[in-house]
N, C-alpha and C positions, 0 to 999 in steps of 0.2 A: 665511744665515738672516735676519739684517739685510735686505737685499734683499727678500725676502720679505714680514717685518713693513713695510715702505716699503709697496708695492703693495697689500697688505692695509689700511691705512690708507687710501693715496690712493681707494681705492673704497669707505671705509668701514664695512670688514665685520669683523667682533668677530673679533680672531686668538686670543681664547682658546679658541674651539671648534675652528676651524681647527688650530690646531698641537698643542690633546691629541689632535685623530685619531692623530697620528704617536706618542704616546705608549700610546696604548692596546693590547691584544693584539689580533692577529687572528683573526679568525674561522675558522676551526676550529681551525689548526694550532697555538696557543700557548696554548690554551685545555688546562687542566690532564681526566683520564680524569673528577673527580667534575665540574669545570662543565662540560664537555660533558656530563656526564650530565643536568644540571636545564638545562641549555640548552634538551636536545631534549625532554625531559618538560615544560617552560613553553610550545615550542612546538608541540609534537606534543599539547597539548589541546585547542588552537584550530582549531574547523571547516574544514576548505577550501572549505565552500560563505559563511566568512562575508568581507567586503569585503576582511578582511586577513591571511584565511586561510590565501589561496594564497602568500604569502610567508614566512606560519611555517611553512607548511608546505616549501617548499623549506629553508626555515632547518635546519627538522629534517632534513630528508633532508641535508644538507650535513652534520652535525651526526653523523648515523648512517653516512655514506660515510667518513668520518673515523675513527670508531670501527672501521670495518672494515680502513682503509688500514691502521692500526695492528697490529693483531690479525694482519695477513696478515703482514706486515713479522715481527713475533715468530715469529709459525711459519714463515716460509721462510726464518730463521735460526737457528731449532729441528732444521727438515730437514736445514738444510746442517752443522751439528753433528753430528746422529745419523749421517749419511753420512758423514763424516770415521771418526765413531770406529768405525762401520761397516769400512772400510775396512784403517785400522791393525790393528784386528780378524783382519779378514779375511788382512791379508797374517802376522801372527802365528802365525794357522793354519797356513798355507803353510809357512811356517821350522818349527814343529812336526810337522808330518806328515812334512816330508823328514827329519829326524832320527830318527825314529821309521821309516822307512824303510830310513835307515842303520844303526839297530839292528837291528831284523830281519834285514837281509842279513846283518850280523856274527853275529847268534844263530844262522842257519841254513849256516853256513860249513863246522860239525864236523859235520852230518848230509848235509851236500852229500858230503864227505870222505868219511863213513862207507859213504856209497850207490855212489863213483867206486870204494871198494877194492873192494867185495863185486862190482861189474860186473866189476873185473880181475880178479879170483881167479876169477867164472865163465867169462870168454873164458880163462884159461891152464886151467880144468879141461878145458873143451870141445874147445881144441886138441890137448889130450892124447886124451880120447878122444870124437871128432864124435855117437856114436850114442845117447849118453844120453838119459834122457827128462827128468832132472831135472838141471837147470843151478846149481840153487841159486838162482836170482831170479822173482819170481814176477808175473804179467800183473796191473796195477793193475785192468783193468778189469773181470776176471771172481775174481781171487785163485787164478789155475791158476797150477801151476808150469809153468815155460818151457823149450822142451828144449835142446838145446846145439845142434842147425840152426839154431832162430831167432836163440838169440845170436850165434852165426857171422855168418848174415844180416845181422844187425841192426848187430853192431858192426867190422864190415870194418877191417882196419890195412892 
């Protein structure tokens, strides 16, 4: 820094303006949400057809790109949040449904059973005698009884 104030001297140029640049904030990005706000509102009133227009007016636009960098910055760490819990969510359901899956088979176990006797009691009635017309088990699809052929047929040992 010495160095500097040296040089700055030997060509005689004021180092108090010079070295509060380096102290000042910069332009857009350290500039707090409300002074950026009267930044670009001080300069976003200035014509751009007037001599120094066109550079408030870039000012503002620098001023308004800034306000979006930010904004976009929250919400694609917004997104990336909700997708997260999205997610965990999502895989929670997963381990709930298969449990609930395992229930169901366990609930359906004794009517599994119930359904396997009454098919064996109608293959030993039918072995005994092939010509009946009623087997005891009946066609889901139309709710006829079943005759003791088709059991034969159907359940071959």
């Amino acid at each position: 820094m010495e160095k500097i104030k040296f040089w700055l001297k030997l060509f005689k140029l004021n180092t108090s303006t010079i070295l509060d640049l380096d102290k000042k904030k910069s332009y857009p990005r350290d500039y707090s949400k409300e002074d950026l706000g009267k930044e670009i509102d001080k300069c976003g009133n200035e014509s751009p057809n007037s001599h120094l227009g066109s550079s408030y007016y870039a000012r503002a636009s620098l001023g308004l790109t800034e306000l979006e960098r930010r904004n976009s910055s929250v919400l694609g760490w917004s997104t990336f949040w909700v997708s997260v819990i999205a997610l965990v969510l999502s895989l929670m359901a997963v381990r709930y449904t298969a449990e609930q899956t395992q229930y169901a088979e366990l609930q359906s176990r004794s009517e599994r059973i119930i359904q396997l006797q009454n098919i064996q009691r109608a293959i030993d009635r039918c072995k005994i005698s092939p010509k009946l017309q009623e087997s005891g088990l009946f066609d889901i699809s139309n709710g006829q009884s079943v005759s003791c052929l088709t059991v034969l047929k159907t359940y071959k040992n």
